[in-house]
N, C-alpha and C positions, 0 to 999 in steps of 0.2 A: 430756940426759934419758936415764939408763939404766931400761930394763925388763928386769928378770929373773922365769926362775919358778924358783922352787926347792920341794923337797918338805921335809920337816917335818925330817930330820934333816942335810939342809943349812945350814939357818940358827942363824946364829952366833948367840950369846948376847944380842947388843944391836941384831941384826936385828929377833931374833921379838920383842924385849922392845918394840920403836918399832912393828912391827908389830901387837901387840896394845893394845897404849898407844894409837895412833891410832883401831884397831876400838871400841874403848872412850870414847876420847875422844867421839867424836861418834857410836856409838849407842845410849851409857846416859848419858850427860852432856848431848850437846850437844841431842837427843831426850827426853830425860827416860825414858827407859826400861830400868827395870835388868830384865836376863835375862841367862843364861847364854851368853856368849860362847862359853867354854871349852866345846865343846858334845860333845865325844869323839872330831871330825872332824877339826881340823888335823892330826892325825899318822896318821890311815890311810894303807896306800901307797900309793895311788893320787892322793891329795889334792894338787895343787898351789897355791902361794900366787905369784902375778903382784905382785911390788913395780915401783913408779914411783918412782923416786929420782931427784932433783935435787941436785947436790954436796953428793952423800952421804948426802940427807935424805928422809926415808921422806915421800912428797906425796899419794899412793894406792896403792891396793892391792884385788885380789880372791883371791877363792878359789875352786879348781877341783876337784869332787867328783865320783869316778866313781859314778853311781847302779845299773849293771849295763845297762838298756838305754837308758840317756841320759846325758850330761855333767848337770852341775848348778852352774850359778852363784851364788855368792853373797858378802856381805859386800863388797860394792862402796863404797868410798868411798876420797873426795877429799879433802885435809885443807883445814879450812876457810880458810886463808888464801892456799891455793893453788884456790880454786873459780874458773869464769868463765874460765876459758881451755883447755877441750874435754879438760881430763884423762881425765874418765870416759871418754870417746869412746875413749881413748888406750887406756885398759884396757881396754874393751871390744871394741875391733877387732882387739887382741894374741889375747882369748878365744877369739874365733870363731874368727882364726887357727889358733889350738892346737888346737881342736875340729875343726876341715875342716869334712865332711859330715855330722857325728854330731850325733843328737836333743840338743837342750837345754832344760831347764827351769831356772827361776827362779822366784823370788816377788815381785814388785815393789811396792816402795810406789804405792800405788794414784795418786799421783799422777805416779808418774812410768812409767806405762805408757806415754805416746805416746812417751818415748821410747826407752823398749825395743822398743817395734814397729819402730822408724826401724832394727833389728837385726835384721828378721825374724820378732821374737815376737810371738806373737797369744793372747788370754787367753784360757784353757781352763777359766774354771768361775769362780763365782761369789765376790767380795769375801769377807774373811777379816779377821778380826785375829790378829796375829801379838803379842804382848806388851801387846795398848791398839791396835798401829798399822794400820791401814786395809792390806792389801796384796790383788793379784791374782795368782792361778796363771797364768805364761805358759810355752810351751814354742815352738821353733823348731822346725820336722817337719826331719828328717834325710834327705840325698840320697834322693831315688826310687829306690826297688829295682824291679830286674826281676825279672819271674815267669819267665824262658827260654822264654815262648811267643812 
């Protein structure tokens, strides 16, 4: 299993190509909801993409957005025939990794808030639809800062 993160003008022609093929695959196909992927984010500089490759082959993937005073997760998925054996887990614990101490937000599908909390996130406000789909605001509070008193 290799996990790499690369930024947008890292990846190769037939990286991003499996990588947005798979974003696509399952969450305008496999979901049934078409929206804009391409959303103007993957190639900011700051933006990293987390690939999970299994001999050679693009299995999951997220994306890392700096928001200014939080990280921001998004675009989490597993390819469907690599589901059931803790992949997400696998991208998600790489995230946190890359993040340390720093605020994070997300938006999670509503159903799968419990398992975002099992990451530290706790939902900050009220259900939403995102495209049709049910999601919640969570965010992760960032190391405790000291006041110097």
């Amino acid at each position: 299993m290799d996990v790499r993160w690369l930024a947008f003008e890292e990846l190769a022609p037939g990286t991003a190509y499996a990588l947005w093929r798979l974003r696509q695959q399952v969450f305008v196909v496999e979901q049934a909801c078409p929206y804009p992927d391409l959303d103007g984010r993957d190639d900011e500089p700051s933006t990293r993409h987390l690939l999970l490759e299994e001999e050679g082959r693009l299995v999951g993937c997220l994306r890392l957005l700096d928001d200014g005073d939080a990280a921001r997760i998004g675009r989490v998925v597993v390819a469907p025939e690599a589901r059931g054996r803790g992949l997400g887990e696998v991208l998600m614990r790489a995230a946190m990794d890359r993040v340390g101490g720093r605020r994070v937000r997300l938006d999670a599908q509503t159903g799968l808030g419990g398992w975002y909390a099992g990451f530290g996130f706790e939902v900050t406000g009220p259900e939403f639809l995102d495209d049709g789909v049910p999601h919640l605001p969570m965010e992760r509070p960032g190391a405790a800062q000291t006041t110097g008193e």
